[in-house]
LOBA-537794 format. One record per residue: residue in one letter; z, x, y of N, C-alpha, C in turn. Coordinates in nm, 3 decimals. Atoms other than C-alpha are relative to their C-alpha. Layout:
<sites>
+------+---------+---------+---------+---------+---------+---------+---------+---------+---------+
: code :      nz :      nx :      ny :     caz :     cax :     cay :      cz :      cx :      cy :
+------+---------+---------+---------+---------+---------+---------+---------+---------+---------+
:    A :       Z :       X :       Y :       Z :       X :       Y :       Z :       X :       Y :
...
+------+---------+---------+---------+---------+---------+---------+---------+---------+---------+
</sites>
This chain:
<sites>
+------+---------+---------+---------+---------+---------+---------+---------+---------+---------+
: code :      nz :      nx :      ny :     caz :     cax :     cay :      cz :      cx :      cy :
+------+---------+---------+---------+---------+---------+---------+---------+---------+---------+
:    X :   0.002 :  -0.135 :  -0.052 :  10.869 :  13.806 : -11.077 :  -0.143 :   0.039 :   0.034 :
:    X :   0.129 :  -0.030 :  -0.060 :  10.576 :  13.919 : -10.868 :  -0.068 :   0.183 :  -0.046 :
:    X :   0.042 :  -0.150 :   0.037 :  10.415 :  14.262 : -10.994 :  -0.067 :   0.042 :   0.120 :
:    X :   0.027 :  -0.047 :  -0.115 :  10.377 :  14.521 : -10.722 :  -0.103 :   0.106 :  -0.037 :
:    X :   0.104 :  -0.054 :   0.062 :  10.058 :  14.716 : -10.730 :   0.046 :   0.161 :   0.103 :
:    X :  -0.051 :  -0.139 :  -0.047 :  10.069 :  15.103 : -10.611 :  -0.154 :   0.025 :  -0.003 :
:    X :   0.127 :  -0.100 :  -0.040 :   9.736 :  15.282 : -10.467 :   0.002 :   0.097 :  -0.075 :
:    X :  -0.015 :  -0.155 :   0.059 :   9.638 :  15.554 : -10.708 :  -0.051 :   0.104 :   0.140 :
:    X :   0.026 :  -0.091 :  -0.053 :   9.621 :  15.851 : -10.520 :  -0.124 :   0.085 :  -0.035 :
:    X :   0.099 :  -0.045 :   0.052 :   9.346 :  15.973 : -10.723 :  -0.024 :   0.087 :  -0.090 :
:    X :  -0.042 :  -0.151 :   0.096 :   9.505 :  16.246 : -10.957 :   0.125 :  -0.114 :  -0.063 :
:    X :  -0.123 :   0.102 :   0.086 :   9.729 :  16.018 : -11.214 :   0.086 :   0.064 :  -0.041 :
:    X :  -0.085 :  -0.082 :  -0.059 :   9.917 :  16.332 : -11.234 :   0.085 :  -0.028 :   0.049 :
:    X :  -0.093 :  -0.013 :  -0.126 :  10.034 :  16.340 : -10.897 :   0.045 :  -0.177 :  -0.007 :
:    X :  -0.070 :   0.148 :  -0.018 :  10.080 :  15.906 : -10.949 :   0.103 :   0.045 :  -0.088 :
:    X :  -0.129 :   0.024 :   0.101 :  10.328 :  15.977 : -11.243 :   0.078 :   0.122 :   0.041 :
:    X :  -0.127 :  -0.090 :  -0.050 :  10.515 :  16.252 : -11.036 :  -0.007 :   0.126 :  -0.002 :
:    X :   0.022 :  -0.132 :  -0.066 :  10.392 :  16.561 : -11.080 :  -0.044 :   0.048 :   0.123 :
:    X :  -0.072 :  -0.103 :  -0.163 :  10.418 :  16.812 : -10.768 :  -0.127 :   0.023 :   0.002 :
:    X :   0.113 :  -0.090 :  -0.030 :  10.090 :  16.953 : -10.617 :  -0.077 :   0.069 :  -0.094 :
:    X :   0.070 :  -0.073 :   0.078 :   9.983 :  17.247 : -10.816 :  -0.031 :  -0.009 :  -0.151 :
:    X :   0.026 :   0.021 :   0.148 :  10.069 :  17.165 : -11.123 :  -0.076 :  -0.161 :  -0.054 :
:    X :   0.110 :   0.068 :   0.018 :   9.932 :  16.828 : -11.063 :  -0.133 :   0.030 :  -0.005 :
:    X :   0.155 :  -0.049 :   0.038 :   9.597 :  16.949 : -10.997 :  -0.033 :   0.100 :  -0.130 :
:    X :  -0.030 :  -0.067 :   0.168 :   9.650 :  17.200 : -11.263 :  -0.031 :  -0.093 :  -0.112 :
:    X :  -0.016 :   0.082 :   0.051 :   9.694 :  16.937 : -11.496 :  -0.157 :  -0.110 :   0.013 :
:    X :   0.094 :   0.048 :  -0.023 :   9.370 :  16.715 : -11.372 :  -0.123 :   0.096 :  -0.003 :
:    X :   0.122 :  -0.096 :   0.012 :   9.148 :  16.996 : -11.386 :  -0.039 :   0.085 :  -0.160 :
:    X :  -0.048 :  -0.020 :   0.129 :   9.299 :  17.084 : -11.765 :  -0.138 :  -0.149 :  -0.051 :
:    X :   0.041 :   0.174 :   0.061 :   9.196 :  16.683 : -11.827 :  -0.168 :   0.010 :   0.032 :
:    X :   0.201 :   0.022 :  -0.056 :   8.834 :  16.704 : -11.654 :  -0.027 :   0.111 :  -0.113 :
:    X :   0.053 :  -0.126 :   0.116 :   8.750 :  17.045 : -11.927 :   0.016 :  -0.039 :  -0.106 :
:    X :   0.031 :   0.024 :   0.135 :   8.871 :  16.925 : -12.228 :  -0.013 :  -0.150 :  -0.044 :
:    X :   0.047 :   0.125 :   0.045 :   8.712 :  16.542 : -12.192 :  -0.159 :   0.016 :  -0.030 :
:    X :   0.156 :  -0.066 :   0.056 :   8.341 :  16.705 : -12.227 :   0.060 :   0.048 :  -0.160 :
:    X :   0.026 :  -0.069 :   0.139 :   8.452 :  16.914 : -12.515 :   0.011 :  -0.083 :  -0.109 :
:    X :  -0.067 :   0.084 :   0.104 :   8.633 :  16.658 : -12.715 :  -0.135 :  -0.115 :  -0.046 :
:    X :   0.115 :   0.117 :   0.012 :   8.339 :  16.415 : -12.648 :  -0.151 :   0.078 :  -0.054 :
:    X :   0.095 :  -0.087 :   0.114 :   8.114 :  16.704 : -12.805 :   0.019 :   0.026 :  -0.089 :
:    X :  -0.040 :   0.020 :   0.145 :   8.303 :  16.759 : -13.074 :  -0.067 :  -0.126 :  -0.098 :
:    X :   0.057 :   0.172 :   0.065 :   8.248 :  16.394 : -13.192 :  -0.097 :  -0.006 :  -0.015 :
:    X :   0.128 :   0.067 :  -0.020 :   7.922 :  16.345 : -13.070 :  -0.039 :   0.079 :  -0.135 :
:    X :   0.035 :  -0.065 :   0.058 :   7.870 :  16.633 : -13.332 :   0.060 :  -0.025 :  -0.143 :
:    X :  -0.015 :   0.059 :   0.106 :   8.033 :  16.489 : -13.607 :   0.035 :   0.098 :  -0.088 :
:    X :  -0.049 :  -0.117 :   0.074 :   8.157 :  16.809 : -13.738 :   0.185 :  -0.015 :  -0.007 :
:    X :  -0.096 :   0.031 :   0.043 :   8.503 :  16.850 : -13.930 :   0.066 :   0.090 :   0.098 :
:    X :  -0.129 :  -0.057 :  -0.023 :   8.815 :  16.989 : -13.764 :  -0.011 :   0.170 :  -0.001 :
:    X :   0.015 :  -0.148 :   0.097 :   8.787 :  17.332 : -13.987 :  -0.141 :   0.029 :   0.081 :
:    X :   0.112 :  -0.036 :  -0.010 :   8.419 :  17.343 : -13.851 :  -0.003 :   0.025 :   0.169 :
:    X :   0.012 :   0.005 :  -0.138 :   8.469 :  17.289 : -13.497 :   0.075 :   0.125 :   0.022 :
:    X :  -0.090 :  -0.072 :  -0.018 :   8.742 :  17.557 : -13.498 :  -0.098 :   0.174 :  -0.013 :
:    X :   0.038 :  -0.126 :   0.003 :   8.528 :  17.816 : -13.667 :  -0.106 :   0.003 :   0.137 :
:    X :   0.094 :  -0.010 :  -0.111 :   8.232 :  17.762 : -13.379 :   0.074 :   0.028 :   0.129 :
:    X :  -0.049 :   0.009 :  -0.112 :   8.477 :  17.757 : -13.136 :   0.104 :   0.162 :   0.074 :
:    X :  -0.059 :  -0.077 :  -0.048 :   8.676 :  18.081 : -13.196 :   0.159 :  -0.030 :   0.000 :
:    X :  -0.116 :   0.040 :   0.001 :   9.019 :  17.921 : -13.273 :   0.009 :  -0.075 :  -0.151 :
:    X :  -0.079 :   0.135 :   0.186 :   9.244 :  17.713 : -13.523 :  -0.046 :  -0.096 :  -0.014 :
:    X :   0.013 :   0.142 :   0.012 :   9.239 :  17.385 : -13.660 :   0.071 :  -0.068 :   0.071 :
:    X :  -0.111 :   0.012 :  -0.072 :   9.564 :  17.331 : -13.522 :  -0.034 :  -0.039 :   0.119 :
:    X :   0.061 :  -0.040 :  -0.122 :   9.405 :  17.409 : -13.182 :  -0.126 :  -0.130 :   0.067 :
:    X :   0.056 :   0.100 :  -0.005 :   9.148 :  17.160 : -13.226 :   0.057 :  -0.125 :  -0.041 :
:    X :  -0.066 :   0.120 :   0.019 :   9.354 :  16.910 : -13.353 :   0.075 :  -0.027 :   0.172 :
:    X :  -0.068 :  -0.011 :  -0.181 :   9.536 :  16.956 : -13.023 :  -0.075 :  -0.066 :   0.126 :
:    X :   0.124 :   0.044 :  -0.107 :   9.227 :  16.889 : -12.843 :  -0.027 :  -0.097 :  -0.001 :
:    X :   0.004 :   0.136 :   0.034 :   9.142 :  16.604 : -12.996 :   0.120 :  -0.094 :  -0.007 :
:    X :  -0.160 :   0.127 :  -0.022 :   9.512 :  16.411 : -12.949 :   0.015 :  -0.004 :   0.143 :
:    X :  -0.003 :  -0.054 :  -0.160 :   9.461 :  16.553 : -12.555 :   0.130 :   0.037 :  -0.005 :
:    X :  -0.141 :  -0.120 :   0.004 :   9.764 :  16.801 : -12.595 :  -0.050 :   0.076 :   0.139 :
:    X :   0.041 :  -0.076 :  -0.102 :   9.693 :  16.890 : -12.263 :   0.072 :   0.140 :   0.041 :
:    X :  -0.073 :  -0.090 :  -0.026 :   9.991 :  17.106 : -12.239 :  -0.071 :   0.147 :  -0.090 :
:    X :   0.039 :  -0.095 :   0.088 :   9.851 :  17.323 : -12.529 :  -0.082 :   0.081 :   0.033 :
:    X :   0.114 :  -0.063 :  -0.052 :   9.556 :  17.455 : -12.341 :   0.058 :   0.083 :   0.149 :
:    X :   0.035 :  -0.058 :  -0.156 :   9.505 :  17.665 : -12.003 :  -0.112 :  -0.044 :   0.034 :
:    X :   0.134 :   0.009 :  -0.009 :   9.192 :  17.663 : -11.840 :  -0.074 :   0.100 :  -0.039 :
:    X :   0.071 :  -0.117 :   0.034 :   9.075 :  17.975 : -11.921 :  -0.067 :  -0.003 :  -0.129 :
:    X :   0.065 :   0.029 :   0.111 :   9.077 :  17.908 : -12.290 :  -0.108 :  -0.128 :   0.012 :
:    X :   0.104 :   0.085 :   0.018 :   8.921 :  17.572 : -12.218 :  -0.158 :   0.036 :   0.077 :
:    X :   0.121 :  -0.021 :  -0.079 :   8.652 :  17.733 : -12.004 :  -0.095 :   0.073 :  -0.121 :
:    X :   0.067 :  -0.105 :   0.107 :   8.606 :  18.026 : -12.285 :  -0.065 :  -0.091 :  -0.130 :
:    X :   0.055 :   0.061 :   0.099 :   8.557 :  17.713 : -12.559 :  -0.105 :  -0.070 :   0.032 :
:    X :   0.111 :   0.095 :  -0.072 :   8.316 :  17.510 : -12.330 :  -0.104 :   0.097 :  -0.012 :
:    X :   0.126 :  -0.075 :  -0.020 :   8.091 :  17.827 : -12.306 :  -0.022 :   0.019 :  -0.157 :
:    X :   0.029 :  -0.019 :   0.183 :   8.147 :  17.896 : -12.735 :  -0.075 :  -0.147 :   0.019 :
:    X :   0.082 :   0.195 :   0.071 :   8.011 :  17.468 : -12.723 :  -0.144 :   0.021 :   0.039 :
:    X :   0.121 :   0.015 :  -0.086 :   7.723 :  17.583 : -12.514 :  -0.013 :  -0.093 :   0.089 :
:    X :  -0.033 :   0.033 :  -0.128 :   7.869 :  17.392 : -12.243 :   0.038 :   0.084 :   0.102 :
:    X :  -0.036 :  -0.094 :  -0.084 :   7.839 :  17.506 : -11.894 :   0.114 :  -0.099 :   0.083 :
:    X :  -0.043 :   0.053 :  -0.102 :   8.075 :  17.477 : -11.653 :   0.053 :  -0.017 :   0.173 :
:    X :   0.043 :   0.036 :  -0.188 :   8.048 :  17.379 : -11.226 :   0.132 :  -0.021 :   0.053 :
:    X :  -0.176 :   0.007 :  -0.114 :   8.338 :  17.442 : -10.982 :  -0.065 :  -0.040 :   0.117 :
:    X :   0.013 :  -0.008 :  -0.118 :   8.363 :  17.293 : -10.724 :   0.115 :  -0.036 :   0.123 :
:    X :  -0.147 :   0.025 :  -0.036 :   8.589 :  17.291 : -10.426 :  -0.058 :  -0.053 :   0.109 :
:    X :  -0.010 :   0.054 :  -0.156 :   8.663 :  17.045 : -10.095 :   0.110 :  -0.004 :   0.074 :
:    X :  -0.144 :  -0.001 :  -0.020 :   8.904 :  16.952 :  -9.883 :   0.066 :  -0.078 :  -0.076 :
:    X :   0.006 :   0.109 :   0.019 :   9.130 :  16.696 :  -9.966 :  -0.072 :  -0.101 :   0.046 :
:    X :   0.048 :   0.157 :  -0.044 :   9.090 :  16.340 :  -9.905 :  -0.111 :   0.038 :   0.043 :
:    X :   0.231 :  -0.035 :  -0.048 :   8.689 :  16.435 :  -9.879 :  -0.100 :  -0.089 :  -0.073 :
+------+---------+---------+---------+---------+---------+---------+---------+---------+---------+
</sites>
């Protein structure tokens, strides 16, 4: 049996079937909370500790750290990136750009 390869489109999202908006939705969720998570760590702080700096649960951060992507919006992840003293850069094109 020959394995057939598939072009990512560029949003793995929209490869595994989600629709437009909520694909991008979804990829723009994933791009916000792969900084935070990777600050968390880098910081070596507990669960309980990250939560209090952050303005939320443990729960919440546990979430973060398993990539519970569903669990988040962007809004909160924007509001925890600025509690990390992370900034964060929008930017928009066309597609396929």
């Amino acid at each position: 049996m020959e394995n057939e390869i598939t072009e990512s489109t560029g949003n793995v999202f929209e490869d595994l079937g989600f629709e437009g908006g909520e694909a991008e939705n979804l990829r723009v969720r994933a791009r916000l909370m792969a900084p935070l998570e990777r600050s968390l760590r880098e910081q070596g702080i507990t669960q309980a500790e990250a939560a209090e700096e952050l303005g939320t649960t443990q729960a919440r951060i546990s979430a973060l750290m398993n990539g519970k992507i569903q669990a988040f919006s962007i809004d909160a992840l924007i509001n925890m990136l600025d509690r990390a003293g992370l900034e964060v850069d929008v930017n928009v094109r066309p597609k396929n750009a």
